[in-house]
N, C-alpha and C positions, 0 to 999 in steps of 0.2 A: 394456466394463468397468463396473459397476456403481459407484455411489458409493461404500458402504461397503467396496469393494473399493478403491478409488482411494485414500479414507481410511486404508486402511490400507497402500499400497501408498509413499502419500509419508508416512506417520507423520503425518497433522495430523487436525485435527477434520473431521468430517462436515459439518457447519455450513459450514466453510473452504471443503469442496466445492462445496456448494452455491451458497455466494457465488460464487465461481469461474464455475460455469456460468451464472451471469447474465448474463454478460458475453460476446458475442461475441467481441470484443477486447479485451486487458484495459487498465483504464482508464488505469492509468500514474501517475506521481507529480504529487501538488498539494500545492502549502503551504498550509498553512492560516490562519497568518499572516504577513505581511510581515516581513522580514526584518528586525530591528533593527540599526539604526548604531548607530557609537559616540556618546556625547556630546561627544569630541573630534574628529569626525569633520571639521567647519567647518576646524578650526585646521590637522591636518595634510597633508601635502601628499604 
């Protein structure tokens, strides 16, 4: 299957594809920043 076949086969960008097949396996989720507490975090229990 060709990219711009693929492209259009799941409705997304071509680009999309492209990034996709960079990847042997795909990379999975990262946060990018650390989670934020609360400010009352200390106090409750």
């Amino acid at each position: 299957m060709s990219k711009r076949a693929a492209a259009a086969h799941f409705n997304i960008s071509r680009d999309t594809v492209e990034k996709a097949l960079a990847f042997s396996v795909p990379p999975g989720y990262r946060r990018t920043a650390p989670i934020k507490r609360p400010k009352l975090d200390g106090f409750t229990e």
